[in-house]
C-alpha positions in Angstrom: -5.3 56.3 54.0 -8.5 57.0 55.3 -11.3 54.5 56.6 -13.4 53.4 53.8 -16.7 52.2 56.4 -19.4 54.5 55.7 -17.0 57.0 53.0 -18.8 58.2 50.1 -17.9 55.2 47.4 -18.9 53.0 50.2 -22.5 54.3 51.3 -22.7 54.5 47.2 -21.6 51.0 46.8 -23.9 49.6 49.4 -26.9 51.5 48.1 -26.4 50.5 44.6 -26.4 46.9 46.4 -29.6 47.6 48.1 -31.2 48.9 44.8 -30.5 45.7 43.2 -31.5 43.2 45.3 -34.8 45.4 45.6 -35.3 44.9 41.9 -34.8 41.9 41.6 -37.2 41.0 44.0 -35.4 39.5 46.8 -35.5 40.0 50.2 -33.2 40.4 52.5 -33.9 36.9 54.0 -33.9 35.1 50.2 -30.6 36.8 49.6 -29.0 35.6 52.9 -30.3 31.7 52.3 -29.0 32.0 48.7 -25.8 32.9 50.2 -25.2 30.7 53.3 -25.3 33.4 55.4 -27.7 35.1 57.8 -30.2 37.6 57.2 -28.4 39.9 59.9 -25.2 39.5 57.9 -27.2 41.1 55.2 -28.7 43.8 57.3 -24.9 44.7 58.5 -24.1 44.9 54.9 -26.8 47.1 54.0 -26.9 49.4 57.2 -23.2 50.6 56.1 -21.9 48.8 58.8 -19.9 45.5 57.2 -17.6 45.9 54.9 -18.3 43.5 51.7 -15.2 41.9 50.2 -14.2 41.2 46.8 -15.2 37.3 46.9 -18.4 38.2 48.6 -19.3 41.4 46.1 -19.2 39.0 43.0 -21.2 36.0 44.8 -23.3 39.2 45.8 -23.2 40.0 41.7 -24.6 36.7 41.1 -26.9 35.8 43.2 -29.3 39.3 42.7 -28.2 39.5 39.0 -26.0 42.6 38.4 -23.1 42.9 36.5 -19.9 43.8 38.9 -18.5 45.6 36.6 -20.8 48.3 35.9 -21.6 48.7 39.6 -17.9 49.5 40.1 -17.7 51.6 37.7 -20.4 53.5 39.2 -18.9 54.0 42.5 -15.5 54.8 40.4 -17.4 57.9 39.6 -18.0 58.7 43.3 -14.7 61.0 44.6 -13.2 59.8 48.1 -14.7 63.2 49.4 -17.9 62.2 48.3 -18.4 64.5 44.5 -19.4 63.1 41.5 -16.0 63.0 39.2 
């Protein structure tokens, strides 16, 4: 199995991410304190270069307001080699 840092579903899953939290109008920095985390740990996440676990995607879900579900399903669509399926 190859790495999945920085693969296609993943720079799609973290820019999906990074759309979100835009539109809903929070800030790195909000989304961090929201979280109990720090602001770098949501700079890693969106700089491609933290993986974001299952446990963490869903508090990541609820917090900026997306449904988990539909974001999967979008980077479902996303091949391993990086085409649209």
């Amino acid at each position: 199995m190859q790495k999945t840092l920085r693969s296609p579903r993943h720079v799609r899953l973290v820019q999906l991410i990074i759309d979100e939290r835009k539109a809903s109008g929070l800030s790195q920095a909000d989304l961090a304190k929201a979280i109990s985390r720090y602001q770098s740990v949501v700079a890693a996440i969106e700089s491609g270069g933290r993986r974001v676990d299952v446990v963490e995607f869903l508090d990541l879900a609820e917090t900026i307001g997306f449904d988990p579900h539909e974001m999967l399903r979008k980077v479902a669509k996303i091949s391993r080699t990086g085409s649209d399926n």
